[in-house]
C-alpha positions, 0 to 999 in steps of 0.5 A: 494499462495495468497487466491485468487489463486494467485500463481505466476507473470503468474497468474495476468494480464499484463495489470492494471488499475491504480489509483493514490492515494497520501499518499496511498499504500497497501502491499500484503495480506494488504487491503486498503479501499477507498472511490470512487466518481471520475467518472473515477474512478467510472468507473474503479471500474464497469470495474474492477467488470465486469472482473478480480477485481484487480486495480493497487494502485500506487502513483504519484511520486510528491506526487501531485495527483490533476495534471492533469496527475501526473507522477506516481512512478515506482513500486504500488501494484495489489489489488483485490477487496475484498468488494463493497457497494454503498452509496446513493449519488453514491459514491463506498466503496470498499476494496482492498486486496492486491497481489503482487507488480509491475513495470511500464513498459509503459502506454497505450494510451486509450480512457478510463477515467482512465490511464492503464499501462502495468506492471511486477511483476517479481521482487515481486514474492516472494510476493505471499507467507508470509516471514519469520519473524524470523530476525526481532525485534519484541520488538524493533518495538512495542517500537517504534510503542508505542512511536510513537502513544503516541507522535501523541495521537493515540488510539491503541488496543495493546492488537489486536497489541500484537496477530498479525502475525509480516507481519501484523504489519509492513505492516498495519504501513507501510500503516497508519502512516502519513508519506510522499508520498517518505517514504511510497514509501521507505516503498513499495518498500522495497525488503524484510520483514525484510528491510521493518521493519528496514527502518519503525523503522527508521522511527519511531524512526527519527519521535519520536526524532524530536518532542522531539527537536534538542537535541535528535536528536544529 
């Protein structure tokens, strides 16, 4: 069960506002913080606010999101909105938490600023409760994530990194390294806990042997 009350696909909407965002994704029980200025949207963070809070995090499947109307991917994640303030020159700070993940089914046809869709959690129930971590390497991906942070010269707080629950780690790195719109949507839509990490060490560890050079790649 999520800490919202979440227990089940049954207990979220149908029907999700989504936003587009390239190069964003958010994972269940992760959050994202988003800095919102678009009128549209800041008219879907007011509607969503005056009813359910949750707004559909999704990317467009280009990885161009200033398109005038992106064709989406096919799978993004319900956040609620977890925190709100506003800056002085209107712009909206908000955090998402996210809940669990969902398919397109179809988009609606609205006279709303923003785009809808009707959606399906049913192939991410098993979002709403933490997996289990015991097939994943944790040595293996704090080496890799090490490597990684010093090549691109990272600041980290290993020390915080170190007392995290693994869940926390791969997903927070799912959500943070610069990786392209296509491998944070491999990241995404990764059935399982365990298949997230290995294609996230993949990822790592491919990054880290490129900017060594061709050699290492061999």
């Amino acid at each position: 069960m999520s800490a919202f009350g979440y227990r089940r696909p049954a207990d979220l909407p149908q029907t999700l506002p989504l936003f587009p965002l390239q190069g964003a994704i958010v994972m269940p029980r992760g959050v994202l913080a988003l800095n919102v200025f678009e009128p549209r949207y800041l008219n879907m963070v007011d509607d969503a606010l005056a009813g359910n809070r949750l707004i559909g995090v999704i990317q467009p499947a280009s990885g161009e999101e200033n398109e005038p109307v992106p064709q989406l991917s096919n799978v993004g994640t319900a956040g609620r909105i977890t925190a709100f303030s506003e800056a002085d020159d209107g712009r909206y700070l908000i955090t998402l938490t996210g809940i669990c993940r969902f398919n397109v089914l179809a988009e609606l046809n609205s006279d709303l600023p923003y785009r809808q869709a009707m959606v399906s959690y049913e192939a991410f129930a098993h979002d709403f409760t933490p997996e289990s971590e015991r097939a994943i390497n944790r040595d293996e991906l704090m080496r890799s994530l090490k490597t990684y942070a010093a090549l691109h010269g990272f600041n980290v707080d290993w020390d915080a990194v170190e007392q995290a629950p693994t869940e926390t780690v791969v997903n927070v790195a799912a959500q943070i390294c610069p990786f392209d719109h296509a491998a944070k949507q491999a990241l995404l839509e990764s059935e399982t806990l365990e298949s997230r990490a290995r294609a996230l060490i993949a990822l790592l560890e491919w990054d880290a042997a490129s900017d060594q050079g061709p050699q290492a790649i061999q």
